[in-house]
Structures are given as C-alpha cells and as structure tokens.
HTML snippet that shows the backbone in 3Dmol.js (N, CA, C, O; Angstrom):
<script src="https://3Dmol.org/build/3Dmol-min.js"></script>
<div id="view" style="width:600px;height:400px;position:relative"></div>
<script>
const pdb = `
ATOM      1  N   UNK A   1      11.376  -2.067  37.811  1.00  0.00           N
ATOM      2  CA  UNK A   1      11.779  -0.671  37.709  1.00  0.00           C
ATOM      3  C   UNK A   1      10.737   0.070  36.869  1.00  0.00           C
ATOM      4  O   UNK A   1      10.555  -0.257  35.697  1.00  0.00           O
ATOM      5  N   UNK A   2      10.110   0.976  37.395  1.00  0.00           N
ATOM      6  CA  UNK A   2       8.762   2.183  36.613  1.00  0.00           C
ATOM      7  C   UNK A   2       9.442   3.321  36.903  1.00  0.00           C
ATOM      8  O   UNK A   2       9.361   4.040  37.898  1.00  0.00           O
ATOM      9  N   UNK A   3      10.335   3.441  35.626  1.00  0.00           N
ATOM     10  CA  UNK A   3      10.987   4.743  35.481  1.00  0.00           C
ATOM     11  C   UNK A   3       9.881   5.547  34.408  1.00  0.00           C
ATOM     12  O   UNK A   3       9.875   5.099  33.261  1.00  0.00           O
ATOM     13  N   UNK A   4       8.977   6.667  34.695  1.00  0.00           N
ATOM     14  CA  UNK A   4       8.093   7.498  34.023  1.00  0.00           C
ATOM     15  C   UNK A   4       8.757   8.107  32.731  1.00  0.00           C
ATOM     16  O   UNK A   4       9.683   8.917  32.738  1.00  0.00           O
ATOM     17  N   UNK A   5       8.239   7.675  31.810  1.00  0.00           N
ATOM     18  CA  UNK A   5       9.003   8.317  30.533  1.00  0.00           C
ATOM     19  C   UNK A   5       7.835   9.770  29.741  1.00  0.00           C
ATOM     20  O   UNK A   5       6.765   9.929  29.154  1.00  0.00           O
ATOM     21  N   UNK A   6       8.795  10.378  30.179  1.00  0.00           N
ATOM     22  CA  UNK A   6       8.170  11.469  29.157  1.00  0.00           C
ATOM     23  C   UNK A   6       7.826  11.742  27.796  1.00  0.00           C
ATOM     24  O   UNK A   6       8.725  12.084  27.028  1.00  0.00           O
ATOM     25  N   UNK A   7       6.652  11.637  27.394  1.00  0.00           N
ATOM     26  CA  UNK A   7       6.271  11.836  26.334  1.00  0.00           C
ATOM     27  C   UNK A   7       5.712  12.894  25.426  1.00  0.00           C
ATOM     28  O   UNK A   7       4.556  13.315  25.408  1.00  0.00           O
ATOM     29  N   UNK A   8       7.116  13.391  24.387  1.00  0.00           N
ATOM     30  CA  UNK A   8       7.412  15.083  23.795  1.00  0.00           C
ATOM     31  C   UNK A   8       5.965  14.968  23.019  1.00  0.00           C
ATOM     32  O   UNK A   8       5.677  13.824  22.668  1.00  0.00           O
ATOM     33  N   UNK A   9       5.312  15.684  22.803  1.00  0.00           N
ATOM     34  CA  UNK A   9       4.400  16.236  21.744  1.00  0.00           C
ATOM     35  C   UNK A   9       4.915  16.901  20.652  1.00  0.00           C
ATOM     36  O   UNK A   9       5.604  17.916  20.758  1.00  0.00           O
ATOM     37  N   UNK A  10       4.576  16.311  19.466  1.00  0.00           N
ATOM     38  CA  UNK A  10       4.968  16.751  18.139  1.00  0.00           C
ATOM     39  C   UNK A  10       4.408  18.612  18.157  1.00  0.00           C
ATOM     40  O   UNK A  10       3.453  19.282  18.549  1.00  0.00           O
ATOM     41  N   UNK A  11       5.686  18.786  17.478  1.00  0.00           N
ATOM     42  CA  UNK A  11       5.120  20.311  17.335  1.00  0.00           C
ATOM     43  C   UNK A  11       4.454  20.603  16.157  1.00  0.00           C
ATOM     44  O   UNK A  11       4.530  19.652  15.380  1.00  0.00           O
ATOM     45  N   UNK A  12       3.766  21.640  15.671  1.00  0.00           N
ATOM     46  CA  UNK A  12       3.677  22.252  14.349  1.00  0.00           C
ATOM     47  C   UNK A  12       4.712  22.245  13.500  1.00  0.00           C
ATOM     48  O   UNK A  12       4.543  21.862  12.343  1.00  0.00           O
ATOM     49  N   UNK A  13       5.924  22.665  13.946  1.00  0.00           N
ATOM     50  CA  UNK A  13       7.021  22.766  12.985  1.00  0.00           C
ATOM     51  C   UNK A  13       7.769  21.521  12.238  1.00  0.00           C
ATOM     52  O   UNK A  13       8.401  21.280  11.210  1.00  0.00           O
ATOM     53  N   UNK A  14       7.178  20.748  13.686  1.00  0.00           N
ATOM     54  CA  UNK A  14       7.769  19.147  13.066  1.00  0.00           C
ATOM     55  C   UNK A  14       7.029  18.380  11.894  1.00  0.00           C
ATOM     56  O   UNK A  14       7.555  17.708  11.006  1.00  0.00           O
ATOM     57  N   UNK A  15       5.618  18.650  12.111  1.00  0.00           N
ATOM     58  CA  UNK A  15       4.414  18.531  11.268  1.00  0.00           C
ATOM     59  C   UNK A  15       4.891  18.753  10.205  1.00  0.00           C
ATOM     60  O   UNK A  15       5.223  17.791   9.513  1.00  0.00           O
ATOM     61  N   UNK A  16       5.092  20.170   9.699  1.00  0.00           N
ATOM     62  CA  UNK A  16       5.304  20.840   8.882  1.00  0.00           C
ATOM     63  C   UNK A  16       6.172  20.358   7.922  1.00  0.00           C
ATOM     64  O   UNK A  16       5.825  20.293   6.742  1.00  0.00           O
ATOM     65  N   UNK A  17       7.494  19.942   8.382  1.00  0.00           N
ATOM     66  CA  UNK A  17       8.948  19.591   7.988  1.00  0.00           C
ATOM     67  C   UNK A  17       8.102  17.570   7.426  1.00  0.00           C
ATOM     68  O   UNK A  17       8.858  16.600   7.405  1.00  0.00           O
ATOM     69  N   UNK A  18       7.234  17.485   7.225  1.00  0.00           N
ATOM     70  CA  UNK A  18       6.914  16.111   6.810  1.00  0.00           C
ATOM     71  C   UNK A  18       6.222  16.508   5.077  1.00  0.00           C
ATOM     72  O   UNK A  18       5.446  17.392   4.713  1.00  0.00           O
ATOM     73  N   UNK A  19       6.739  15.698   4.518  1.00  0.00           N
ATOM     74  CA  UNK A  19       6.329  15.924   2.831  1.00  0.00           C
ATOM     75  C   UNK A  19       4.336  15.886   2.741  1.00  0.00           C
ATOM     76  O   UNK A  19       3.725  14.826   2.875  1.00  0.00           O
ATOM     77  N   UNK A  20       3.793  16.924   2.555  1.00  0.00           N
ATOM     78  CA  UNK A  20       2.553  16.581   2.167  1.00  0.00           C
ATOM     79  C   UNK A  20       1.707  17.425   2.865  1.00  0.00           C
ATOM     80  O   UNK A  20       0.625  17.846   2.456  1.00  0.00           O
ATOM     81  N   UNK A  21       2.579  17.813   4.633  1.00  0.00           N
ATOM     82  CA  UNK A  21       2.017  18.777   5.746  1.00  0.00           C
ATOM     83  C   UNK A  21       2.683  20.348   5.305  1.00  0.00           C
ATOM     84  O   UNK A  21       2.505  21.070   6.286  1.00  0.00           O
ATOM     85  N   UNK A  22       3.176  20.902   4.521  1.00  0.00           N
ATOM     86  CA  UNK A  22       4.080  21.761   3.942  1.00  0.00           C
ATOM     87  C   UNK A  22       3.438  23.132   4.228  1.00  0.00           C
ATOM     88  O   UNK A  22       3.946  24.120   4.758  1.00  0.00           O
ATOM     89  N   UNK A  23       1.828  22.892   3.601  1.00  0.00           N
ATOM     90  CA  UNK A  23       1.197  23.913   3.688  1.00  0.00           C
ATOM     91  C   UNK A  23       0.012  24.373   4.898  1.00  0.00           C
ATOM     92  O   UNK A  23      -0.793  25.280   4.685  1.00  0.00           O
ATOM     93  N   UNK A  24       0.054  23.646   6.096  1.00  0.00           N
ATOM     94  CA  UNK A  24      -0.923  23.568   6.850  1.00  0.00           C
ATOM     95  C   UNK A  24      -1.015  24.443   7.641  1.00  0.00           C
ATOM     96  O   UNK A  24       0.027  24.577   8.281  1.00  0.00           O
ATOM     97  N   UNK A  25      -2.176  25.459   8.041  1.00  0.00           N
ATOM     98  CA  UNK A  25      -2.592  26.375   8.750  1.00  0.00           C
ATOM     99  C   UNK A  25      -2.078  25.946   9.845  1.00  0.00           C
ATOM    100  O   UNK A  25      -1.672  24.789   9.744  1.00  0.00           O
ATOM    101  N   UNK A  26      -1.855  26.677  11.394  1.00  0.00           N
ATOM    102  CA  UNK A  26      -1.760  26.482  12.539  1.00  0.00           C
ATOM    103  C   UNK A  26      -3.119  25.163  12.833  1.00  0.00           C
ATOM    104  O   UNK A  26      -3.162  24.097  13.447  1.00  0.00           O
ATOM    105  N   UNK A  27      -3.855  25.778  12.210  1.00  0.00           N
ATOM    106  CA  UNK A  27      -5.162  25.067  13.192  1.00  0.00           C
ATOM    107  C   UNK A  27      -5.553  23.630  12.417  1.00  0.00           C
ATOM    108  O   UNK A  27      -6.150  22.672  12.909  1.00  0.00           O
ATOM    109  N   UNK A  28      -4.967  23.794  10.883  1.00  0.00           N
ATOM    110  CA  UNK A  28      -4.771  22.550  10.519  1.00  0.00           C
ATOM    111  C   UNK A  28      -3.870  21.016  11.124  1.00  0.00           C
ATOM    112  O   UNK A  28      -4.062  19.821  11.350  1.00  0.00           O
ATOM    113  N   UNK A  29      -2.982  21.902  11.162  1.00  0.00           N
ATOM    114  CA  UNK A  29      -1.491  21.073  12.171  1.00  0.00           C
ATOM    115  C   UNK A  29      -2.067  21.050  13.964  1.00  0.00           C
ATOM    116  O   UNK A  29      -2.001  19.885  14.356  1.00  0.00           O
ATOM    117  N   UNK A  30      -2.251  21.386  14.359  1.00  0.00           N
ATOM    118  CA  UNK A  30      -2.991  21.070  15.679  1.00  0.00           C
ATOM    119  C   UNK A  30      -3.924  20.326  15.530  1.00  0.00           C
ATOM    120  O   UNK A  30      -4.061  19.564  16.486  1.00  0.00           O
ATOM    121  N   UNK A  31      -4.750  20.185  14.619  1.00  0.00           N
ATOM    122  CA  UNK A  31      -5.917  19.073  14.764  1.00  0.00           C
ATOM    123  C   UNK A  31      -5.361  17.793  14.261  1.00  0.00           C
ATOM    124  O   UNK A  31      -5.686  16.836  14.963  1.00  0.00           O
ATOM    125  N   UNK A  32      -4.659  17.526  13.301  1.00  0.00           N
ATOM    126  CA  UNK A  32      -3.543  16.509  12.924  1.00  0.00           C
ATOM    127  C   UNK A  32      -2.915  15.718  14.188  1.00  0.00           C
ATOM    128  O   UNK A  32      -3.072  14.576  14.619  1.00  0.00           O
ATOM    129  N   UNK A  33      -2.032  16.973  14.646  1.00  0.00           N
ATOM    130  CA  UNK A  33      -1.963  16.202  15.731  1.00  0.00           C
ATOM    131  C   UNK A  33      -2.459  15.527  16.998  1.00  0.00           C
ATOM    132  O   UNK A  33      -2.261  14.493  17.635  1.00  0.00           O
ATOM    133  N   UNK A  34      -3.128  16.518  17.041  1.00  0.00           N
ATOM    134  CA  UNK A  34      -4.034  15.648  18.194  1.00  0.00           C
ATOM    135  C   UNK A  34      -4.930  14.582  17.619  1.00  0.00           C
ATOM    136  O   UNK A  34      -5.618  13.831  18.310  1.00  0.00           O
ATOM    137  N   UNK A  35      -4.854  14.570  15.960  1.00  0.00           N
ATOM    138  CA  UNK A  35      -5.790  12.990  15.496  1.00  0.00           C
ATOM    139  C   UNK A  35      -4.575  11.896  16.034  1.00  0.00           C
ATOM    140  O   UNK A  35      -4.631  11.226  17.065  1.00  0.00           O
ATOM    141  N   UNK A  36      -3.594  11.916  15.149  1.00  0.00           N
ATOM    142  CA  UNK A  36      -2.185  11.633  15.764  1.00  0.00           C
ATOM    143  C   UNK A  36      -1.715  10.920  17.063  1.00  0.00           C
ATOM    144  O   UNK A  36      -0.923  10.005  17.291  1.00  0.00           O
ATOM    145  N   UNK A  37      -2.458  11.644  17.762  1.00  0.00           N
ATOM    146  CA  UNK A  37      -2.104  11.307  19.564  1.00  0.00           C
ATOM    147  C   UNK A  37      -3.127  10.646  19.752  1.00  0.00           C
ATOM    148  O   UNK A  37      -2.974   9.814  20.647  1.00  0.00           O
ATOM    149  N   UNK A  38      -4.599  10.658  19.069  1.00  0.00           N
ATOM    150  CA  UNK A  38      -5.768  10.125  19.419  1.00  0.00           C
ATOM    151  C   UNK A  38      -5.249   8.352  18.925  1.00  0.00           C
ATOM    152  O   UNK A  38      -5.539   7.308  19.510  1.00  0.00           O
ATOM    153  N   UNK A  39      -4.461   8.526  17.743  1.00  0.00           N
ATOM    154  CA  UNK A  39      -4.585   6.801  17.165  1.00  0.00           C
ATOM    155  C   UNK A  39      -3.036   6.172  18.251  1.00  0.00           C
ATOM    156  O   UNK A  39      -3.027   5.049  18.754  1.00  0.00           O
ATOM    157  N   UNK A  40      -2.179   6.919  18.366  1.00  0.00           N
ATOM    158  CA  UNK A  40      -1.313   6.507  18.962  1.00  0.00           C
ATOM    159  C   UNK A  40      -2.032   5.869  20.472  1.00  0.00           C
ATOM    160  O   UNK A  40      -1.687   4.812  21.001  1.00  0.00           O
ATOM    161  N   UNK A  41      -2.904   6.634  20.889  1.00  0.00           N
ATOM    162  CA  UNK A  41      -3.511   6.040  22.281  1.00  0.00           C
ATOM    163  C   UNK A  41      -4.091   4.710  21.911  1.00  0.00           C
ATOM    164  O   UNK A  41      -3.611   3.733  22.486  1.00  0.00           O
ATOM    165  N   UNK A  42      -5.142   4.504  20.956  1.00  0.00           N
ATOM    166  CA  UNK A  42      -5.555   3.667  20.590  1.00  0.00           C
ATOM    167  C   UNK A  42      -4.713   2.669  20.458  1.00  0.00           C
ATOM    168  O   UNK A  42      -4.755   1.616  21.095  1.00  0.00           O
ATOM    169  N   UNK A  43      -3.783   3.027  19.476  1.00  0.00           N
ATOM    170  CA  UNK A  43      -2.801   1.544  19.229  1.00  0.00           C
ATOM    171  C   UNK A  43      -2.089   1.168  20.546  1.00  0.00           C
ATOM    172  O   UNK A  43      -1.654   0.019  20.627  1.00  0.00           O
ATOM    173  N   UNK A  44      -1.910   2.075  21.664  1.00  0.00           N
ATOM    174  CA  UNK A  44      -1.397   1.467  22.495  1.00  0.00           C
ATOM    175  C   UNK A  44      -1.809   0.788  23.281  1.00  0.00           C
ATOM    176  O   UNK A  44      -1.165  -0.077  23.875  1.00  0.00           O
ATOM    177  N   UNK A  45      -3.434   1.162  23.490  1.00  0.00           N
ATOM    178  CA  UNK A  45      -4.422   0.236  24.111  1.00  0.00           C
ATOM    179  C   UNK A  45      -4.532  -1.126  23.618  1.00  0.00           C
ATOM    180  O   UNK A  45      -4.555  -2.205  24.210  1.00  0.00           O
ATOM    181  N   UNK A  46      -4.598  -0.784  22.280  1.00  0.00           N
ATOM    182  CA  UNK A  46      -4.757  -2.317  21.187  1.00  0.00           C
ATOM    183  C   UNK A  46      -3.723  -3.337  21.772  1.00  0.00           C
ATOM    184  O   UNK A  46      -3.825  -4.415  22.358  1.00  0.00           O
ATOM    185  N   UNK A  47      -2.979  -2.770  21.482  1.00  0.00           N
ATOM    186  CA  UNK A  47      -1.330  -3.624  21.666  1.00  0.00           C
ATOM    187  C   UNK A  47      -1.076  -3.919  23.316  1.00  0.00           C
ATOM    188  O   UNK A  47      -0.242  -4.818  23.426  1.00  0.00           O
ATOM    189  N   UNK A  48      -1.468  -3.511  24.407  1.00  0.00           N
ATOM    190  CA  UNK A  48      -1.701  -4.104  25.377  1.00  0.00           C
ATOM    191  C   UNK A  48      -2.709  -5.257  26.565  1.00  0.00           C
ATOM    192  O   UNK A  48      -2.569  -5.941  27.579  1.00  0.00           O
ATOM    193  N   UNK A  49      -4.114  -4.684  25.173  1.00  0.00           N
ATOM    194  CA  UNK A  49      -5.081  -5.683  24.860  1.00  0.00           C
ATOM    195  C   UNK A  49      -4.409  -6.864  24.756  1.00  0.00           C
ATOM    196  O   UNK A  49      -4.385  -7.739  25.623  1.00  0.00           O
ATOM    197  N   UNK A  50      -3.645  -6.903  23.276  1.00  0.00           N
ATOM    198  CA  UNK A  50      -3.063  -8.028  22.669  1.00  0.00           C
ATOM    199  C   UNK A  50      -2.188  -8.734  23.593  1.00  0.00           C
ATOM    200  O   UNK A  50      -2.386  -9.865  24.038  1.00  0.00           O
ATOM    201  N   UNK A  51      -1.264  -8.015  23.827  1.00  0.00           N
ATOM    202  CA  UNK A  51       0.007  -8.441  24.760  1.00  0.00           C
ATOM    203  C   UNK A  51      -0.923  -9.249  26.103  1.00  0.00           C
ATOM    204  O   UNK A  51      -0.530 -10.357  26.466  1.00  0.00           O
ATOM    205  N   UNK A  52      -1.803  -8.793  26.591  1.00  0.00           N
ATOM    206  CA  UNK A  52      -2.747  -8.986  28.240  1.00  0.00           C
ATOM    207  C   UNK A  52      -3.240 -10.515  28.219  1.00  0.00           C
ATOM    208  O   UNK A  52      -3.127 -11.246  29.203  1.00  0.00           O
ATOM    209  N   UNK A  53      -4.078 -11.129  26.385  1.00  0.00           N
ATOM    210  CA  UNK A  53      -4.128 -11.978  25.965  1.00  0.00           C
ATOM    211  C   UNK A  53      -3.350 -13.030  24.794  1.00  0.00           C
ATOM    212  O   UNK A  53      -3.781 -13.711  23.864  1.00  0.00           O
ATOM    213  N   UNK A  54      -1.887 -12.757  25.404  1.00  0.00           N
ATOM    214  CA  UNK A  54      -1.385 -13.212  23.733  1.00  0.00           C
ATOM    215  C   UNK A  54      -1.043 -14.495  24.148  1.00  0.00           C
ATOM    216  O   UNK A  54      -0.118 -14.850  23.418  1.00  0.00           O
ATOM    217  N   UNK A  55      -1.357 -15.520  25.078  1.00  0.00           N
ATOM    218  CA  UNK A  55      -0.770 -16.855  24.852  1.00  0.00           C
ATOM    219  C   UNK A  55      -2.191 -17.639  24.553  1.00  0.00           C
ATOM    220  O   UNK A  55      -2.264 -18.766  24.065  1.00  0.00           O
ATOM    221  N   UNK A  56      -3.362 -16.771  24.965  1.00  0.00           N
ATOM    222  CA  UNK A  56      -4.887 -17.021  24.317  1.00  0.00           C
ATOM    223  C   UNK A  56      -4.624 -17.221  22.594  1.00  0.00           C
ATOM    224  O   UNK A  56      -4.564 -18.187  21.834  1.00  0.00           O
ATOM    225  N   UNK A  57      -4.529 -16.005  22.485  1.00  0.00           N
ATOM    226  CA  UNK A  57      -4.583 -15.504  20.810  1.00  0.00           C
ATOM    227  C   UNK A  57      -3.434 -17.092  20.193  1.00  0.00           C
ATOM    228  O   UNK A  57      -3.702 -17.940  19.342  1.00  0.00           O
ATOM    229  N   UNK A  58      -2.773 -17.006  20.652  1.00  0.00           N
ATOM    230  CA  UNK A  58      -1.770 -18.123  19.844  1.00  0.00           C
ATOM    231  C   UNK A  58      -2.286 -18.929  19.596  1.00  0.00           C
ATOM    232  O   UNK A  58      -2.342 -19.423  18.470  1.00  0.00           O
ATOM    233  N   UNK A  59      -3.045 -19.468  20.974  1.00  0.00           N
ATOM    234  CA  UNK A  59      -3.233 -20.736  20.840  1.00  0.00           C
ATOM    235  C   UNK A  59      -4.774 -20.758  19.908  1.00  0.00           C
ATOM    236  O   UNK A  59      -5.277 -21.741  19.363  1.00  0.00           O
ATOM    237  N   UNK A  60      -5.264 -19.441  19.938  1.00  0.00           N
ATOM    238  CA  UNK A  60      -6.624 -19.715  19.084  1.00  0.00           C
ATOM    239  C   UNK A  60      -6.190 -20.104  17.075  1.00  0.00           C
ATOM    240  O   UNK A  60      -6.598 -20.829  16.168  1.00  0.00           O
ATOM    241  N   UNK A  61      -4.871 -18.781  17.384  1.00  0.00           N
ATOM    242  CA  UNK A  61      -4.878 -18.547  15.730  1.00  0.00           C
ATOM    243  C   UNK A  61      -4.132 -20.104  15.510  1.00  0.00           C
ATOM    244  O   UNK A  61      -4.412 -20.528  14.389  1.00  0.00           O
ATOM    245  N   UNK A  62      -3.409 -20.892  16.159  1.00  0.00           N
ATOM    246  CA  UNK A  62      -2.998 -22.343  15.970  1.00  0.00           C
ATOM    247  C   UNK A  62      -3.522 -23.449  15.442  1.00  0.00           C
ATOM    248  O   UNK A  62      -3.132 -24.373  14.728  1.00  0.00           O
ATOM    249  N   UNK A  63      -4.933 -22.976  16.208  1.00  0.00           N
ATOM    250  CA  UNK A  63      -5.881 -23.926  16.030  1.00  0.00           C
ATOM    251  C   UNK A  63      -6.387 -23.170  14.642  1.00  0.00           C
ATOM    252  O   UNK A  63      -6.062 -23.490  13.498  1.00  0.00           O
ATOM    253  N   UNK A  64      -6.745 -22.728  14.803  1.00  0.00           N
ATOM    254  CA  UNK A  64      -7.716 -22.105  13.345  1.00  0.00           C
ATOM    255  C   UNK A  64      -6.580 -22.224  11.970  1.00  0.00           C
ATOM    256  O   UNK A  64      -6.953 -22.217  10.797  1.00  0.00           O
ATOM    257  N   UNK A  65      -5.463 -22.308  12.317  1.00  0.00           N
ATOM    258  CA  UNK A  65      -4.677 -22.396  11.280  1.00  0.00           C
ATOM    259  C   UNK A  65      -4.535 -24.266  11.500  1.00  0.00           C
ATOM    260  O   UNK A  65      -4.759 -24.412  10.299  1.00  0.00           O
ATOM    261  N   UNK A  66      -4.445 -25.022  11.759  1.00  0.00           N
ATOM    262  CA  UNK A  66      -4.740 -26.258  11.461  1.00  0.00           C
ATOM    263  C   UNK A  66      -6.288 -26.894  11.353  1.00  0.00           C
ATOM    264  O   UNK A  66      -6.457 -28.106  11.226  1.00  0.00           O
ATOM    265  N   UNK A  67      -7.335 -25.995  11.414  1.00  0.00           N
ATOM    266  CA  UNK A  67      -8.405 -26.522  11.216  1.00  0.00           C
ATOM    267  C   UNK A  67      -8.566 -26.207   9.130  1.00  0.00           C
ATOM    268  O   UNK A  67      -9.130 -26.974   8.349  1.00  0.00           O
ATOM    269  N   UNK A  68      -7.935 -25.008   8.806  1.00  0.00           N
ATOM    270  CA  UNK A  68      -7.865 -24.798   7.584  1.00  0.00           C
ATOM    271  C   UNK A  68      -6.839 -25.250   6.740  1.00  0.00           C
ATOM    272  O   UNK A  68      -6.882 -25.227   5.510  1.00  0.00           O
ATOM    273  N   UNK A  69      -6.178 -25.546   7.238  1.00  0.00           N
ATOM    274  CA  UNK A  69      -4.962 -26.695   6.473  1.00  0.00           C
ATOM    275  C   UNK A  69      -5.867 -28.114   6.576  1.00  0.00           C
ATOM    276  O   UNK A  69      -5.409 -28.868   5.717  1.00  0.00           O
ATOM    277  N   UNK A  70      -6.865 -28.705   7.223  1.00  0.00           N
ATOM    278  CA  UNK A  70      -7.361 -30.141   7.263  1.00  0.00           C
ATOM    279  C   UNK A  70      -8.220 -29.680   6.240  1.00  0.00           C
ATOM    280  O   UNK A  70      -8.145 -30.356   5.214  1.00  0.00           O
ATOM    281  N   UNK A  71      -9.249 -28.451   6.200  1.00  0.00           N
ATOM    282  CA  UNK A  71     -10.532 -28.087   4.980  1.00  0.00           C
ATOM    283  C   UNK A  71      -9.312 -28.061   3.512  1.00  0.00           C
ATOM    284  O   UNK A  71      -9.658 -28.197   2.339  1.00  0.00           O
ATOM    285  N   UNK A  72      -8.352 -27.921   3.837  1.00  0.00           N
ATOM    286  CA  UNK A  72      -7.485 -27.492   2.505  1.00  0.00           C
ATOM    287  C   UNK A  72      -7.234 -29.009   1.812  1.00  0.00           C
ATOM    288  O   UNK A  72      -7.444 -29.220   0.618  1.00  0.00           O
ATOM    289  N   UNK A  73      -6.952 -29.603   2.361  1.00  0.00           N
ATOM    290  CA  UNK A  73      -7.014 -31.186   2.659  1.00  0.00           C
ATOM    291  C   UNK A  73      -7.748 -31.752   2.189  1.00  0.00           C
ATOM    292  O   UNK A  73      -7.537 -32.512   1.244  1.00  0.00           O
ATOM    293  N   UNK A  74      -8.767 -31.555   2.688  1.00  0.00           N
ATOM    294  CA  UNK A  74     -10.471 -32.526   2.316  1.00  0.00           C
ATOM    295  C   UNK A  74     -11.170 -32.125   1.356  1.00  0.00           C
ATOM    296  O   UNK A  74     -12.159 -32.768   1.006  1.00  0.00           O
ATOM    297  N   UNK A  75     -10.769 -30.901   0.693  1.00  0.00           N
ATOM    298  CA  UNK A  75     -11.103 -30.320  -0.356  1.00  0.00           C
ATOM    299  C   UNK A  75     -10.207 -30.997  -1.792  1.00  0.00           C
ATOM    300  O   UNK A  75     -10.674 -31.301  -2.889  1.00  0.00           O
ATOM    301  N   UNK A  76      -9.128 -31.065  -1.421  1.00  0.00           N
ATOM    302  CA  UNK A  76      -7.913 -31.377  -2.598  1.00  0.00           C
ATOM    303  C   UNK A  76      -8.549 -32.944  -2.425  1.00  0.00           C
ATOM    304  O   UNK A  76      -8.701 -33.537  -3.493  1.00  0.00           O
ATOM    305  N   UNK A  77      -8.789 -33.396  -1.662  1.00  0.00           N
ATOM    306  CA  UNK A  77      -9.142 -35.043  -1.938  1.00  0.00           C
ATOM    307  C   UNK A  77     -10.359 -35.138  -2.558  1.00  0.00           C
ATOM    308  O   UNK A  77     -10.467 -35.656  -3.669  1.00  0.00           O
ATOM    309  N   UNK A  78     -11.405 -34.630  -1.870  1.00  0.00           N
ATOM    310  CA  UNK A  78     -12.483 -34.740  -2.697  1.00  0.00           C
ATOM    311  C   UNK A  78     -12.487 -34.487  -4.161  1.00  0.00           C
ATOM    312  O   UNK A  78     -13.011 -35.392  -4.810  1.00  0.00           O
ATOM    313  N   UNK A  79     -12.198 -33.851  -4.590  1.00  0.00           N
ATOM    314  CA  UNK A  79     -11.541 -33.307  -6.092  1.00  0.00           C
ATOM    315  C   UNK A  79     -10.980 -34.049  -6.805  1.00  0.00           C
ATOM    316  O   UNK A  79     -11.357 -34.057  -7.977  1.00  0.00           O
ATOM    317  N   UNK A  80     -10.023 -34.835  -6.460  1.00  0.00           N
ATOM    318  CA  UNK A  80      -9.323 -35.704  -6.877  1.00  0.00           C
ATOM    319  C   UNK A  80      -9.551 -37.809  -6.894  1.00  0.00           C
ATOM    320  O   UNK A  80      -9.002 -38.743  -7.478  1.00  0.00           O
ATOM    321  N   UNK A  81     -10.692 -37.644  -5.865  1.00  0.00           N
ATOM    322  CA  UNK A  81     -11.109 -38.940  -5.767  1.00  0.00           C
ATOM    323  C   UNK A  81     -11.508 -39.493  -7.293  1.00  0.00           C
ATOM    324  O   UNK A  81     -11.576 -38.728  -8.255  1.00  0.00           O
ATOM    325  N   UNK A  82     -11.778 -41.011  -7.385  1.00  0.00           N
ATOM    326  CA  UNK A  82     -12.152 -41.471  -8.315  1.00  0.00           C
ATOM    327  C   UNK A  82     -11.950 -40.611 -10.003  1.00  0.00           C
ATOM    328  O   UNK A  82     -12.736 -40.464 -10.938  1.00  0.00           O
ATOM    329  N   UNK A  83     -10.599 -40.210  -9.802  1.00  0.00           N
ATOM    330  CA  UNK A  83     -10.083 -39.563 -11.158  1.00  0.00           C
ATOM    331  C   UNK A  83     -11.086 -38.186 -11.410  1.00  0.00           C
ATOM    332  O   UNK A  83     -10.809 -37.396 -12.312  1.00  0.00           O
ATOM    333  N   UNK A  84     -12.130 -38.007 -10.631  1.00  0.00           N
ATOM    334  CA  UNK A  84     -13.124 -37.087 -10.999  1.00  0.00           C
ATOM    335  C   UNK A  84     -12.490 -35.772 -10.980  1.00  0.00           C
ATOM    336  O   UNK A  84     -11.611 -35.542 -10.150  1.00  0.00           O
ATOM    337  N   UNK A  85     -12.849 -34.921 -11.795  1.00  0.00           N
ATOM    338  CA  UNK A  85     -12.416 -32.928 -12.019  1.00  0.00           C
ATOM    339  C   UNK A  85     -13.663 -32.501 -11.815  1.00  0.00           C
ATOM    340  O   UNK A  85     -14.702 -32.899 -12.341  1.00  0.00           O
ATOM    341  N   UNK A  86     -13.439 -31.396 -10.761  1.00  0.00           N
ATOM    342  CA  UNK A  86     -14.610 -30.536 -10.988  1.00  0.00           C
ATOM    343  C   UNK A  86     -14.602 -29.465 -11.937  1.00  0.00           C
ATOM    344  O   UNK A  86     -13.719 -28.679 -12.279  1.00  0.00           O
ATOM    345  N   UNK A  87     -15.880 -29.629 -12.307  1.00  0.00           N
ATOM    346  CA  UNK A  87     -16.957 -28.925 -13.764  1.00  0.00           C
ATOM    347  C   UNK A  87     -16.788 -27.895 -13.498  1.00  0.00           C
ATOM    348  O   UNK A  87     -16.772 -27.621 -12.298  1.00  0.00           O
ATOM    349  N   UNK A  88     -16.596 -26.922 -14.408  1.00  0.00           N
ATOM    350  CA  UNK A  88     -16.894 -25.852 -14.383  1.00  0.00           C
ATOM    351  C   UNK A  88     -18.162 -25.568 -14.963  1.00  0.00           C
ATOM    352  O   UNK A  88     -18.498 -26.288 -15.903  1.00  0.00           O
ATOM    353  N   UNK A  89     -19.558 -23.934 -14.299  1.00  0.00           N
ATOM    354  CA  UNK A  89     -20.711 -24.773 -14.849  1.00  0.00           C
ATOM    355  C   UNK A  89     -21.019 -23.554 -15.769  1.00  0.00           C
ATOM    356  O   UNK A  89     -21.961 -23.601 -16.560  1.00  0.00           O
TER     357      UNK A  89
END
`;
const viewer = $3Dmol.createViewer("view");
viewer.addModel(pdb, "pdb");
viewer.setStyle({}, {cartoon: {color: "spectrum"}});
viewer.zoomTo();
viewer.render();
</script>
C-alpha cells in the first residue's frame, strides 16, 4: 500500500512560537526553515542509505566489535603476564 503522505511545511509562526526563534525577521525564519527542510532531506536520505544496507552494517559493526574485545584481551594479558606492570615513563 503507497498511500502519498503529505508533507505540511513549518510556518513562520510556528518558528516563532519555539524558545530562542522569538525575535526573527520574516526572512530570518524562512531561511531557517528551509535550512530545516534541507537537513530533514538529508537525514532521510541517510536513514534510507542505512536501512538499504543494514544487515551489511550489522554484520560489519559485529565483527569490529569482537575484533576489539580480543585487542582488549591481548592487551590485559600482556600486562599482566609474568607478574610484570607497565611503567609509567
């Protein structure tokens, strides 16, 4: 089902009514928003990027997260072998 959802554009007034936008020219609040709409596009691209590759991404960040739990590992042993402390120099 591709039911088209309409998507409202923030007004000036809505802008406005946000703590910090209180005092903003017309032409201030229009460029806001359209920065606004510019990152919202972005993140939605991002996030469908992500979503397009996410059983990739898992399986990368999986691995990379057990390759640094083994360095976490081989580090705490080395350290600890033969009663030895490392020096501070």
């Amino acid at each position: 089902m591709s039911a088209k959802k309409e998507h409202k554009r923030l007004t000036i007034s809505q802008l406005r009514n946000f703590q910090g936008f209180e005092g903003y020219s017309d032409e201030q609040a229009e460029e806001t928003i359209r920065t606004l709409e510019n990152l919202s596009v972005l993140f939605y691209k991002l996030h469908m990027k992500n979503k397009a590759v996410n059983n990739t991404f898992k399986l990368t960040h999986q691995e990379e997260s057990k390759v640094k739990k083994k360095i976490k590992k081989e580090k705490r042993n080395e350290s600890g072998k033969d009663g030895d402390q490392p020096h501070a120099a």
